[in-house]
N, C-alpha and C positions, 0 to 999 in steps of 0.2 A: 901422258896422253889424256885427253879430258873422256867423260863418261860419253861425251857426246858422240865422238872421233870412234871410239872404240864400239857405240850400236852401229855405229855406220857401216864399219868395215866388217864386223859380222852380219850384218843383213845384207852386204855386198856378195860375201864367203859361201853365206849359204845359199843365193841364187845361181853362184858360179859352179859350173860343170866339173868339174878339172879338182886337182890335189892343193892344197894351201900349206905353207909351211906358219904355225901360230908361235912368237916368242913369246912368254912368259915375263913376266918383271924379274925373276931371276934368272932371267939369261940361256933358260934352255929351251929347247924349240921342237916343236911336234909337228912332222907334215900327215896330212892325214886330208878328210874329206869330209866335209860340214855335213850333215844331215837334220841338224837341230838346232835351236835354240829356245831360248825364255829371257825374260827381264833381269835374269840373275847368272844366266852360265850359257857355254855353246857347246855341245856335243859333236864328237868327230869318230870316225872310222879311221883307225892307225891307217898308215903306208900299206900292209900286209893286208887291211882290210879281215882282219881277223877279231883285233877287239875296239870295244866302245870306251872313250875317254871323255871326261865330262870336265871342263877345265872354268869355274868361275870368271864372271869377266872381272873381278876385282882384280887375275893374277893375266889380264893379258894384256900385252904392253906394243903387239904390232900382229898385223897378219900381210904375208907376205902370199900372191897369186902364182904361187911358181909351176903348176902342174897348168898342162891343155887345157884351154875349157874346148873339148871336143862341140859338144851342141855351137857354140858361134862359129868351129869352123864349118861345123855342117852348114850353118846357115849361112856364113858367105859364100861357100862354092856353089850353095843352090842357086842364091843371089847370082852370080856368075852366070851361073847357067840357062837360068832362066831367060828363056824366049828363042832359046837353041837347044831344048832337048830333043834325043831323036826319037824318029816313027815309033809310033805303039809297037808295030811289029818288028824291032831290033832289040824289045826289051829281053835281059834274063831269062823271064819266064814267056818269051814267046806270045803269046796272043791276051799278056795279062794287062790287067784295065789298071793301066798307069793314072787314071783321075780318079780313083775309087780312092777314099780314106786306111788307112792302116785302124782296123778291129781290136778292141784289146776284149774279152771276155771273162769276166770273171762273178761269182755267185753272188758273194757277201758284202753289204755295204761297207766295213774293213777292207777287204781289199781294193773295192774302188777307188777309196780313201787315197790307199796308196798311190794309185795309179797317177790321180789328179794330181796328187802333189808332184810326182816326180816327170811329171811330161806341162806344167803348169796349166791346167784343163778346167774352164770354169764347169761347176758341177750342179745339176738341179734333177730331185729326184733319184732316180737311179742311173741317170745317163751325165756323160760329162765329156764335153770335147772341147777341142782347141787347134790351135795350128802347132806345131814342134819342126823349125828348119823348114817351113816352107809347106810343111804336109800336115793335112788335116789328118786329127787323133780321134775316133769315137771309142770313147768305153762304155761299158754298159752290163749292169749286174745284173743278171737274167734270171739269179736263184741258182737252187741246189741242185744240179741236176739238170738245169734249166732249158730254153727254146732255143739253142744256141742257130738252130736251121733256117727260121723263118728270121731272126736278125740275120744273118749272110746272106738271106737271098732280097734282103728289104734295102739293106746299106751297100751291099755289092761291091765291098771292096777288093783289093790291093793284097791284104796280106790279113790273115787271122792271128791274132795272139791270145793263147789261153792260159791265163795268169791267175797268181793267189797263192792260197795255204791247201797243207798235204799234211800226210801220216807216214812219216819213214816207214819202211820195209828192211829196212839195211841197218844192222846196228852201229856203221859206221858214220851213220848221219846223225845231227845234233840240230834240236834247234837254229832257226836261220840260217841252216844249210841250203844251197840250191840245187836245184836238178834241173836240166835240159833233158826234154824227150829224144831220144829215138826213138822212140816208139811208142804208143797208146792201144792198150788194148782194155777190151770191156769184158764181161762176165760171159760172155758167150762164146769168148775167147776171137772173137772179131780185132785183129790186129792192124794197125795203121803205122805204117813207118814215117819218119817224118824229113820234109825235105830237106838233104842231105846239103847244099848251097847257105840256106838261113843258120841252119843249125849251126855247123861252121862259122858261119860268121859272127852269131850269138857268142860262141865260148870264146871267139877273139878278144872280142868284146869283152867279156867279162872277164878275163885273164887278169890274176890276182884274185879272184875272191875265192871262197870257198864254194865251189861250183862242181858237180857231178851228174854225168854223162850217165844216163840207164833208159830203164822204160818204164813207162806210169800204167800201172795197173787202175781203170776207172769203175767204180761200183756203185749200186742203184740204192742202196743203205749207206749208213756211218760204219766205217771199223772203226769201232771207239776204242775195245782192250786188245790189248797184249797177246790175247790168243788169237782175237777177231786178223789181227795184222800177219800175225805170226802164217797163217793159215793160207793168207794173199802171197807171201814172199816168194820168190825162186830165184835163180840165180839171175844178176842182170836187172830184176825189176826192183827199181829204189824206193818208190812212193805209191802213195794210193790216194786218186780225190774223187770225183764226182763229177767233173765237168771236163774234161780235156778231150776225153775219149766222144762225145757231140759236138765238141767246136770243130776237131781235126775231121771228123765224117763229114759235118758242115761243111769247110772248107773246100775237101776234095771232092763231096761233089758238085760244087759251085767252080770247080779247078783254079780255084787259088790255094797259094804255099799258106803254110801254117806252120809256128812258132809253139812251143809247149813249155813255161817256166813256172817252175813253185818253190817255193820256202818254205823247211818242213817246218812246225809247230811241234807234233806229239811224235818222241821219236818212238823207235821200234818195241823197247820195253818200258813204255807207258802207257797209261787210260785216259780217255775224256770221259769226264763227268756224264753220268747219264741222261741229263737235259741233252745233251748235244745230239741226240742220235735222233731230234726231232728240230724241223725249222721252225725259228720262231720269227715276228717282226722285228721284237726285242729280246735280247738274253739277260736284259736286266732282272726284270721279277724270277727267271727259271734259277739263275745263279745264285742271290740273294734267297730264295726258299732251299736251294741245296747248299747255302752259308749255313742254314739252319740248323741242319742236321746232326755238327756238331764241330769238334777244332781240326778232325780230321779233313772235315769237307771244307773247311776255311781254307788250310794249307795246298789242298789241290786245286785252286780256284785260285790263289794267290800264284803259286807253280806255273799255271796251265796261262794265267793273264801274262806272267814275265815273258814266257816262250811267245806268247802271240805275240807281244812287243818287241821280240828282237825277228822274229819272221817279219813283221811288218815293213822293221828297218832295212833289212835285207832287202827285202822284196822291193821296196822303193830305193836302193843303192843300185840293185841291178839294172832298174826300168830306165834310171839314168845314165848309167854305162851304154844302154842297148839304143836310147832315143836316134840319135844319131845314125846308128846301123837301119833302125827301123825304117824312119825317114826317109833316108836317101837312095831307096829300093832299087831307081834306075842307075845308080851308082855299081850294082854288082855287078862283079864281074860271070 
């Protein structure tokens, strides 16, 4: 197969939703799920969706579309449907504003990163939207902590998603693990459950990956070490971020549903660098001066960057799993 044939059908792979089966020049064949490429190789998520396989294009000899691309069928049946959906008030959620965009919220220019790429979202600034299936996407990185209130009540959507990176609480989670909320509580111990229809439908959705069900503890600081985290855990609560526990308050009291998904980064018996426990524009100069300090701080920085890389991938494997469910809101049952 020529060099040409073979950019084609990986730039094909990785636009497509769905699972690919890739043959090898010798004969053996990986199904799995594109999430990368370069000039020199394409990257895939095994079947299990458990590990990263990095397979040169010198050694790939075909790629076969054999999994759903779910996002086209979302986008035909909206197609279909389109110009016959029923009354606002027959929706799911009763009186909720079926022409409002689907919210995605999250802090850090990383993780908006993600967002755009895996919902295809042209991005300028901190804000980035697009159409996915028929329905307009806004994301929009509000910061640390951020105004999650006055965007819900500016953009008046459809549904809230508060998305991004976390700090395990559970020693059972590993980087690029995910977590669905139940529940969101803050420092004050102000709990928010989360609605029970989406949620459900999220872990349908993302069935197969490494995905768990708890509650995210949200706080006004970084728990950056080991003891900071240790101190958050109790039973049941897996994560801890900064933002989820304003978007879900947001949301309910604007009475739209709200979604809560993160990827942890620093698991339960690790530290972040002590730059992190302050927001920067850039963490390039804060990182590179604590490179400085000495080989110990190089290898924590090297650690701490692999973990945000594989959160990343995660976090944008799931937003593509979820596209489709997000979308098609008047579709719940």
């Amino acid at each position: 197969m020529t060099d040409a044939r073979v950019a084609e059908l990986v730039e094909r792979a990785f636009d497509y939703r769905g699972y690919v089966t890739l043959r090898r020049s010798d004969g053996s064949e990986l199904v799995g799920f594109v999430y990368d490429r370069s000039a020199t190789h394409v990257e895939l998520f095994d079947e299990a969706a458990t590990h990263r396989v990095r397979v040169p294009l010198v050694e790939v000899a075909d790629i076969a579309f054999t999994g759903e691309d779910t996002a086209r069928k979302s986008q035909e049946i909206w197609e279909r449907r389109k110009g016959t959906l029923e009354p606002r008030q027959t929706s799911a959620w009763g009186e909720w504003r079926e022409s409002g965009p689907v919210l995605l919220l999250v802090a850090l220019d990383g993780e908006l990163r993600s967002v755009a790429r895996a919902f295809g979202l042209s991005r300028r600034g901190n804000l980035a939207r697009g159409r996915f299936s028929g329905t307009e996407m806004v994301a929009l990185a509000v910061g640390v902590g951020g105004g999650s209130r006055g965007v819900v009540v500016e953009k008046q959507p459809r549904l809230v998603v508060s998305c991004g990176f976390s700090g395990g609480l559970d020693s059972a989670l590993a980087p690029g693990d995910l977590v669905i909320a139940t529940a969101v509580r803050d420092e004050t111990g102000d709990e928010l459950a989360a609605p029970q229809s989406v949620r459900q439908q999220a872990l349908r959705a993302l069935r197969g990956l490494r995905c768990f069900e708890g509650e995210l503890v949200c706080t006004t600081s970084v728990a950056a070490t080991e003891a900071e985290k240790l101190a958050l855990a109790r039973l049941g609560t897996l994560a801890v971020d900064m933002e989820s526990h304003p978007a879900a308050r947001a949301a309910a009291e604007a009475g739209v549903p709200w979604l809560a998904i993160r990827a942890i980064v620093d698991p339960l018996r690790s530290s972040l660098p002590p730059f992190a426990r302050e927001p920067h524009a850039s963490y390039l100069g804060p990182a590179l001066r604590y490179a400085l300090s000495g080989p110990r701080s190089v290898g924590d920085l090297l650690r701490l960057a692999r973990h945000a890389r594989i959160a990343a991938v995660a976090l944008e494997a799931a937003l593509r799993r979820l596209g489709p469910m997000l979308a098609a809101v008047e579709a719940y049952p």
